[in-house]
Structure formats: structure tokens, C-alpha cells
C-alpha positions in Angstrom: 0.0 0.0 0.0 1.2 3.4 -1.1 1.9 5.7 2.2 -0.1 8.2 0.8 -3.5 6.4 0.8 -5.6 7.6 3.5 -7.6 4.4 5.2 -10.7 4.8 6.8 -10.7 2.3 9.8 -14.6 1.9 10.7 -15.1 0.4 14.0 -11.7 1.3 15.3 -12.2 0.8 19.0 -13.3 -3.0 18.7 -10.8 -5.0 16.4 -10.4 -2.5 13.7 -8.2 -0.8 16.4 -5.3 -3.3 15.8 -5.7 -2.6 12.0 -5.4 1.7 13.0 -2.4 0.3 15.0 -0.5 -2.1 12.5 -1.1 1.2 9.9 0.3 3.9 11.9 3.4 1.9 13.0 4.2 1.9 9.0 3.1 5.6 9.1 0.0 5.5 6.8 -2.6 8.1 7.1 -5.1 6.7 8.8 -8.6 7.9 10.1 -11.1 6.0 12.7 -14.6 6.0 13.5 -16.3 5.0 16.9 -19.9 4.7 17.2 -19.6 4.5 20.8 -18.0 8.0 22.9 -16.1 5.5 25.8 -12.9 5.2 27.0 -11.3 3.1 24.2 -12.4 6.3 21.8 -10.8 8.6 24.4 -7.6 6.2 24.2 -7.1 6.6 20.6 -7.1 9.9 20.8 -5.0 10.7 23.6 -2.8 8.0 22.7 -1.3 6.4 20.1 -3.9 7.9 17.6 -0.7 10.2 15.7 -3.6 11.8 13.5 -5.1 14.7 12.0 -6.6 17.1 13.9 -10.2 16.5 11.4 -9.6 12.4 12.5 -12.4 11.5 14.7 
């Protein structure tokens, strides 16, 4: 996958998160969804979620 393709990761606090994860450790854009405002959607974004400010 070309680093410049931005993925959309659906679902990304449930098993897509280990997807977001496996992408940003070979630094491709990536953007998540969450259907669900808990503490595994506040992770991402504190955490390990290196994105765009627009990312949500």
C-alpha cells in the first residue's frame, strides 16, 4: 500500500483498532470511526492515535 492512501478504519475501538495500529506503525494516514464516545475512543485519541486534527 502506497503511504499516501488515506484508510478509513470503521469500528476502530473494537478490532479495527489493531488494524489503526498495525497502519500507523508503518506511518499511513489513517482515520477512525467510533460509534460508541467511551474510554477506548478517548484512548485513541490521547494515545497512540498520531492523526489529523479533522480524525475522529
Amino acid at each position: 500500500m502506497a503511504a499516501g492512501n488515506l484508510v478509513l478504519i470503521p469500528g476502530a475501538s473494537g478490532v479495527g483498532r489493531t488494524v489503526f495500529e498495525q497502519l500507523r506503525a508503518q506511518d499511513v494516514p489513517v482515520r477512525f470511526m467510533v460509534r460508541t464516545e467511551d474510554e477506548r475512543a478517548a484512548e485513541l485519541r490521547r494515545g497512540s492515535a498520531r492523526r489529523s486534527s479533522s480524525a475522529t
